[in-house]
C-alpha angles and dihedrals in degrees: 000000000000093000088054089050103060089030077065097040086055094049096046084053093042089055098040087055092051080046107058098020112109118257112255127266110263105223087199091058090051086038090052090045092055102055086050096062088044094057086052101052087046093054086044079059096051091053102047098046085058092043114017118032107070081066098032098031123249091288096038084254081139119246133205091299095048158020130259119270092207110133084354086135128205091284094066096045099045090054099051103041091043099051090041096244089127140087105037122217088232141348111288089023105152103251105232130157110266130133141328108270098190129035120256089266090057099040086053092042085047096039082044088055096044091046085052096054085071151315110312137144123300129234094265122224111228117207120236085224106091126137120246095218104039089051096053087052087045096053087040094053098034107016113025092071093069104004100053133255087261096039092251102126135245149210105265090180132245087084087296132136138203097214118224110260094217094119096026112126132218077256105050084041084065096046100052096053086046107053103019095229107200115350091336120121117236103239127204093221106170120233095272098040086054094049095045082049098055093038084058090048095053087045086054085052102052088024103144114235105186097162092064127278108339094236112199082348080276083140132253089311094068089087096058087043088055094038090053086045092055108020099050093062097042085042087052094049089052097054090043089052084053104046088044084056102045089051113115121228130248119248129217112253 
């Protein structure tokens, strides 16, 4: 009995461990995975050597109408080809929004290539759990200098401009304090204070402003300061014109 007993006892361990040890790992599956990234990356090739490399160089090492990729990262990549910014018509070409130039599949084959040339920052994933409050503490100390209390951009002089954040994503968000695009500063925001960022930037973008357009952030009154500003002299040179008009004239004696 006691032989039946542990030859139970060792089975019962023996069937708890195949219970709770983790499956193998399927060499096929990882095999599989990785031919797949590789497709992508060669179709990212295929892309930037039609689009890119008269500007980057064939291997992305940068040329006289643009800068090395090297170590660019997918960040980088993702940012500029998904808010159109990239590629440019022709060398000098001013880099504005606009958009998409390629579909979803060939930003991620062309983001996939440019990740491969070398380490680089990765696309972050904000979080949707930002704090109202500790964002808006976060854009007024980092972003409303340049950016505008409202989010609406501004001049920031030298022929650059702080572009308005009204269709930035949680995700684009991410990219431009990583990787500082234009005159903008790359910024080492942790997880949380990007994500309070982005949740006060969406805020900005569905605010209510019941009182009228919330000129400058001033309040609902900023549209009957403006109004006053630009309707009392008009107002005044009306009533001058008309004046000057109902004057009689003077007759000769």
């Amino acid at each position: 009995m006691a032989g039946l007993a542990a030859l139970g006892a060792a089975l019962l361990a023996t069937g708890v461990a195949w219970a709770v040890s983790p499956a193998a790992p399927d060499p096929q599956a990882a095999t599989n995975a990785a031919a797949a990234d590789q497709t992508v990356v060669d179709a990212g090739r295929g892309l930037f050597t039609a689009n890119c490399a008269a500007c980057h160089g064939p291997a992305g090492q940068g040329g006289s109408g643009g800068p090395s990729l090297v170590g660019a990262g997918a960040a980088s990549a993702d940012f500029y080809l998904r808010t159109g910014r990239m590629p440019l018509s022709a060398p000098g070409q001013r880099v504005v929004r606009q958009p998409a130039h390629f579909d979803d599949a060939e930003i991620q084959a062309l983001v996939a290539y440019v990740a491969s040339l070398g380490s680089g920052p990765a696309i972050p994933q904000v979080s949707s759990g930002g704090e109202l409050h500790q964002g808006w503490q976060l854009f007024q100390a980092n972003c409303a200098a340049c950016h505008n209390a409202t989010g609406a951009g501004n001049a920031i002089g030298g022929g650059y401009v702080a572009v308005g954040l009204g269709n930035a994503d949680p995700t684009t968000i991410g990219e431009a304090t990583i990787i500082g695009p234009g005159a903008m500063p790359a910024f080492a925001f942790d997880d949380q204070s990007l994500a309070d960022i982005a949740a006060y930037i969406r805020f900005l973008q569905d605010a209510p402003t019941p009182g009228g357009a919330p000129i400058g952030q001033v309040g609902p009154v900023a549209e009957g300061f403006i109004g006053v500003a630009i309707g009392l002299p008009l107002l005044i040179l009306v009533s001058l014109l008309a004046a000057r008009r109902g004057k009689p004239e003077e007759q000769n004696p």
